[in-house]
C-alpha positions in Angstrom: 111.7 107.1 84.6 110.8 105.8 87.6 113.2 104.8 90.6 112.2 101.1 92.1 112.9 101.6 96.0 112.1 98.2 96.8 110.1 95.3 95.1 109.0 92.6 98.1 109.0 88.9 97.4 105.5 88.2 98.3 103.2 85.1 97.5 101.7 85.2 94.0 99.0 87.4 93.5 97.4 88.2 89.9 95.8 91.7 91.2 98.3 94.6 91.3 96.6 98.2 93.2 97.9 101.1 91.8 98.5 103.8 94.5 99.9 107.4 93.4 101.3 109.5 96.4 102.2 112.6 96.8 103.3 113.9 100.4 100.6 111.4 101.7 103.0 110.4 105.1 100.4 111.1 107.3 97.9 108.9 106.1 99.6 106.2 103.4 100.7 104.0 106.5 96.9 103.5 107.2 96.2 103.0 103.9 98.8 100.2 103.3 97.5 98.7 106.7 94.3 97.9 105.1 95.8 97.0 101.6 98.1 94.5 102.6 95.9 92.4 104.2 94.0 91.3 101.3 95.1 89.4 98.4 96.5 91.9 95.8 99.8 93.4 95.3 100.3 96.8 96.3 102.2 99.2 94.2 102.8 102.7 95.5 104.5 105.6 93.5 106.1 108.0 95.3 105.5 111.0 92.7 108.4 112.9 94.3 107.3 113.7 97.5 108.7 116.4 99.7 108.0 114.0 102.9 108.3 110.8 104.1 105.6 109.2 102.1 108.2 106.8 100.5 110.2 105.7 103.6 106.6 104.7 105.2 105.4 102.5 102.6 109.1 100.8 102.4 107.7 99.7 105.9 104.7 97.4 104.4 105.3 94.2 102.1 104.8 96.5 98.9 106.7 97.5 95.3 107.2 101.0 96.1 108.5 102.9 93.5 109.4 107.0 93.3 109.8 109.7 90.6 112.2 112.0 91.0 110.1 115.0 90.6 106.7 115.7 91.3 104.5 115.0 87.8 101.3 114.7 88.3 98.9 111.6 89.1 98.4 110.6 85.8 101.8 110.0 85.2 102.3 108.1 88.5 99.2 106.1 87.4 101.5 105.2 84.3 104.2 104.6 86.2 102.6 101.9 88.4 101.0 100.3 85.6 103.7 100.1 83.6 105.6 98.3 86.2 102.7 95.8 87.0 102.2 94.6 83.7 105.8 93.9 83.7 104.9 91.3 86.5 104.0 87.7 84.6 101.6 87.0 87.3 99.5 90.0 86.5 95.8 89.3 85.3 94.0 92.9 86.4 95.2 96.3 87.7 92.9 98.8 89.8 93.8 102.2 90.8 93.1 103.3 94.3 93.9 107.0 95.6 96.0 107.4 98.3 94.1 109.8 100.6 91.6 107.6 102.2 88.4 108.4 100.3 88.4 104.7 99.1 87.4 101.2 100.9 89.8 98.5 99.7 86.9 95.9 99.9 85.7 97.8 96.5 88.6 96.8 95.3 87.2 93.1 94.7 83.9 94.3 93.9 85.2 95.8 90.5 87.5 92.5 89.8 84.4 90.2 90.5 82.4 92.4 88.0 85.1 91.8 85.0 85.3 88.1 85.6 81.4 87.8 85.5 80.4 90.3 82.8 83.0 89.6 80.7 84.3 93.3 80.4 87.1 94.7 80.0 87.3 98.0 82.5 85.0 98.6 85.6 84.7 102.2 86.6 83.5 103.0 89.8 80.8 105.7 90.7 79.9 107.3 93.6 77.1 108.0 92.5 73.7 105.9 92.3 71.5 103.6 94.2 74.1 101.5 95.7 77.0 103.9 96.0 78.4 105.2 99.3 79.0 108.7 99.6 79.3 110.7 102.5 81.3 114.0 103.7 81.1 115.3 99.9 79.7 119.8 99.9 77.2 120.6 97.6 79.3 123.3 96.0 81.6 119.8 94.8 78.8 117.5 94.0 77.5 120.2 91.6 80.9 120.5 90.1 81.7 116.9 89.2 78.4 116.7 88.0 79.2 118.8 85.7 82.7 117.7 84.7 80.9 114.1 84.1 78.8 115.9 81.8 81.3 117.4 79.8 83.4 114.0 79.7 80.5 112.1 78.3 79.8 114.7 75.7 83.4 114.6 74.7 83.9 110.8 75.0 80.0 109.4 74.0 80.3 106.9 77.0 77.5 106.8 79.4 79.2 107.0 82.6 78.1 108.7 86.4 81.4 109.6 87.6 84.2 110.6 85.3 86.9 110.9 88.1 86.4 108.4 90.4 90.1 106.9 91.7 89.3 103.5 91.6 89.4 101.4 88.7 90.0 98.2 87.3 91.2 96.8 84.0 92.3 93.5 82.9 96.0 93.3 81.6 95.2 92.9 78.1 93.1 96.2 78.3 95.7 98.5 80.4 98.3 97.4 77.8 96.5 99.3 75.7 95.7 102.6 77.9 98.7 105.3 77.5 98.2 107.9 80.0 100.0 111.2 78.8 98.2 113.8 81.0 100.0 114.3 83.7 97.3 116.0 86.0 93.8 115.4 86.6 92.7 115.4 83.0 94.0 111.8 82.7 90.9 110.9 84.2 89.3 112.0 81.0 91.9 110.9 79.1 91.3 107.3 80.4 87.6 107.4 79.3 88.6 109.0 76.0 90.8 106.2 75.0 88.0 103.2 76.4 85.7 105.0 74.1 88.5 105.1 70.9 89.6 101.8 71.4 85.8 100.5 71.5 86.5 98.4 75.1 83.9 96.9 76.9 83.0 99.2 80.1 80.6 99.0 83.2 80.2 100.6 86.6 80.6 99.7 89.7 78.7 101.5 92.8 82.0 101.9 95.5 82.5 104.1 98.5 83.6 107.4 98.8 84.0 108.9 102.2 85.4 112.7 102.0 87.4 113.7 105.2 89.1 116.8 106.5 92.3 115.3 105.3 91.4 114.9 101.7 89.4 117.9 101.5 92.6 119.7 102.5 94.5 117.8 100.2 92.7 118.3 97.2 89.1 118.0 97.1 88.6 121.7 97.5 86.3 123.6 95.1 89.7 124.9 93.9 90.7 121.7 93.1 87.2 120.7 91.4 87.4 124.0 89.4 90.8 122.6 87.7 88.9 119.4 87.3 86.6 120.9 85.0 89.4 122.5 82.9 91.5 119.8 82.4 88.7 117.8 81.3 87.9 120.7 78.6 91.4 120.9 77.6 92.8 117.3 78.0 89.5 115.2 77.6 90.2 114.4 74.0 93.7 114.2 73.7 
């Protein structure tokens, strides 16, 4: 169960961000500089943290919740979601990583495509004509290429980008997503249950800017590698 730090009475705002963290204190402060100053609510999960990722973000106008224990992101992603669509005011949720990869202005981008196409779930790529994608090493590219290969065999949805961190859902439709793979498999596990549960899906063409930081952090060809298995193991679960 998740331990609510602090919840900030803020001005209404119907779109919640989902941001899982783990030992992010060097960078989440940034992030939260450039999330709080458009109009969504901000919800960070501390997913037990070693360092002072949780007393940072209890310095921004935020919900910031923490697990007790490190669990993985998919179960932070839970977390926060779970918690948001406690919130009456909430009308769409999107997930947004925590290491700076992502531009916040995307986040609007995937909220204005469900209002105007009338879906339920906007996934963003990284990939395609309009996409922004820089830093990224071949030896990665190749990799997710193939993990989005694997997902769309095992799910049937014709996606780009299987584990892309930013995403948006209306309520109605992340009431009915039940994350429970903990690591990077719930990416899968997310398009496995859109394709089950028959929603209405597009993508979205967003940024993704790979850095020192979040190459060190987990965008390694390590970390791709383990991509790859958990989407064979978890992507059907």
């Amino acid at each position: 169960m998740e331990g609510i730090i602090k919840a900030m009475s803020i001005l209404p705002k119907h779109i919640f961000v989902i941001v899982p963290s783990y030992n992010e204190g060097t960078v989440i402060g940034k992030i939260l500089e450039e999330l709080v100053t458009q109009e969504v609510r901000v919800v960070v999960v501390d997913d037990g943290s070693a360092d002072e990722t949780a007393e940072i973000a209890l310095g921004y106008p935020v919900y910031v919740l923490k697990h007790p224990f490190n669990l993985g992101q998919g179960a932070a992603l839970q977390t926060g979601m779970t918690f948001a669509l406690r919130q009456p005011d909430c009308r769409y949720l999107v997930t947004f990583d925590a290491d700076g990869q992502h531009d916040p202005q995307d986040i609007f981008r995937l909220v204005d495509a469900l209002e105007k196409s009338n879906v339920e779930v906007a996934l963003g790529t990284r990939f395609g004509d309009e996409a922004r994608l820089s830093g990224i090493r071949k030896s990665r590219y190749w990799v997710l290429k193939l993990a989005t290969w694997l997902t769309k065999l095992l799910t049937r949805l014709e996606v780009s980008d299987t584990h892309n961190g930013v995403r948006a859902f209306t309520a109605p439709a992340a009431r009915r997503i039940h994350l429970t793979q903990n690591r990077m498999s719930h990416a899968s596990e997310i398009l496995a249950q859109i394709s089950k549960l028959k929603m209405m899906y597009m993508e979205v063409p967003v940024t993704v800017r790979y850095t020192p930081y979040s190459m060190q952090k987990g965008q390694s060809i390590w970390n791709a590698i383990d991509i790859v298995w958990d989407t064979l193991v978890g992507g059907l679960k």
